[in-house]
N, C-alpha and C positions, 0 to 999 in steps of 0.2 A: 773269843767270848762265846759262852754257851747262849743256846736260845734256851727260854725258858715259854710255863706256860702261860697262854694269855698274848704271845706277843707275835709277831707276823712270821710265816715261816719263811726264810731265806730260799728262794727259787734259784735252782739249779738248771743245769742241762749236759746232761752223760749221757755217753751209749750205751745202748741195753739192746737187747735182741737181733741178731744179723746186722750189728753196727751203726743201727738210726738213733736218733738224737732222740733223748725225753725230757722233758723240762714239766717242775710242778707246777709253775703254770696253766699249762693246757689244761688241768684239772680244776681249772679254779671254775664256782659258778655252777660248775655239774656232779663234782664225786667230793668227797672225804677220802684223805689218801692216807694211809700207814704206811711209815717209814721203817722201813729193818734195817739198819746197820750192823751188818756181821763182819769179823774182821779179814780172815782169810776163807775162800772157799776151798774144799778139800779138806779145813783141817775137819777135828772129828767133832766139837761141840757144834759149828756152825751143821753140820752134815746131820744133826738132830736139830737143831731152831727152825732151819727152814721147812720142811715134812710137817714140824707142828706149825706152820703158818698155813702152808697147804692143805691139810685137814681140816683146819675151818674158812677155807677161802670162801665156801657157799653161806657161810655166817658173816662173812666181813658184807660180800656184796649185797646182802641182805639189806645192810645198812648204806647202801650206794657207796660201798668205801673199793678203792682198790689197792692193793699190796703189792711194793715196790720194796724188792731188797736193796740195796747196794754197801760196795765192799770196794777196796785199790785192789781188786783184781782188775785185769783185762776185758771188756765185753768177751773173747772168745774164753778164756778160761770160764766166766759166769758160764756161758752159753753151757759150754760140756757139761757142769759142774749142775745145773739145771738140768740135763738131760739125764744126766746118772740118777737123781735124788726123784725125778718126777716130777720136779717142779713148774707150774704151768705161767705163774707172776713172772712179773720182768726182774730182771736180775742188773742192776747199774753197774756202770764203771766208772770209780772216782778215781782214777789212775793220778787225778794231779789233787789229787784230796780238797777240792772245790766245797762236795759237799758235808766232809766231814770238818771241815774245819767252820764252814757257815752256822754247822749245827754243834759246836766246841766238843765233838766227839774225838778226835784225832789225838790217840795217844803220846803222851809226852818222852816214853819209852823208845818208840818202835814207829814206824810210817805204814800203824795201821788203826782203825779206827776202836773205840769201842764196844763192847757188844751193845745196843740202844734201839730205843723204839720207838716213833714217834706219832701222834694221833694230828694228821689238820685239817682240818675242818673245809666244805667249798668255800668258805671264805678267804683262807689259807691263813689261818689263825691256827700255833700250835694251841690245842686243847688236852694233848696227853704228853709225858714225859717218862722214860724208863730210860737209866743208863746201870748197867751192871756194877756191882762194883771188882765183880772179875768174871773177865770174858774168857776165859780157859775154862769156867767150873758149868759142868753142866747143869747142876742144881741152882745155879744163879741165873739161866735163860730166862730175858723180861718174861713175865706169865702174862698170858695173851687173853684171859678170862677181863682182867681189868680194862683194857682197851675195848672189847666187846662192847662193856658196860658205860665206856665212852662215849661209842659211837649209839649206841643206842639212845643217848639223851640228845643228838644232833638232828637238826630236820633238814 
């Protein structure tokens, strides 16, 4: 069942960076956290979504937000896969698709998730919503301008 907006975000806990736990939790109360769900790392649309999230990372924290990708890669593939593109955010590992299925993103095709974006709030209230309707096309990457304009209405 997708989440929608308006309704509580489903808290997770993946490894992301040298193999430690994150859970959206820990963010509640203190940040706004954006969700990127990208399907595979390496391929070539994801290897452009993330770069443009990293270019305006000093515009999300602006808004006390942080950016957390995750994909059923592996923590260590994210890891490489982060280190090739530049990417400084944490990079998740849904390997048991936990978070894509909490978030109804997890393709019906394939056991990988959607291209999706998600905006929630310190309260951990989704407030934004993006799901591609094709995660292979690069002219469909969620546009990150809207989300911006999300978080800028959160205090």
């Amino acid at each position: 069942m997708a989440v929608e907006v308006g309704q509580p975000a489903p808290d997770f806990r993946l490894r992301g960076p040298g193999g430690q736990f994150v859970t959206l939790s820990e963010y509640r109360g203190k940040r706004n956290v954006v969700l990127a769900f990208y399907p595979l790392a390496f391929s070539p649309v994801c290897s452009h979504q993330l770069p443009d999230l990293q270019a305006r990372l000093s515009r999300f924290r602006e808004h006390e937000a942080e950016v957390l990708g995750i994909s059923v890669d592996s923590h260590y593939a994210n890891e490489e896969f982060a280190r090739q593109l530049g990417v400084s955010f944490p990079l998740l590992s849904d390997l048991r698709h936990e978070a894509g299925e909490r978030y109804g993103v997890m393709r019906a095709d394939a056991p990988i998730t959607e291209r999706a974006i998600f905006v929630v709030d310190k309260q951990g209230v989704v407030r934004y919503k993006h799901v591609s309707p094709d995660p292979g096309a690069l002219e469909l990457i969620p546009p990150i301008e809207p989300v911006l304009k999300v978080l800028a209405t959160l205090h």
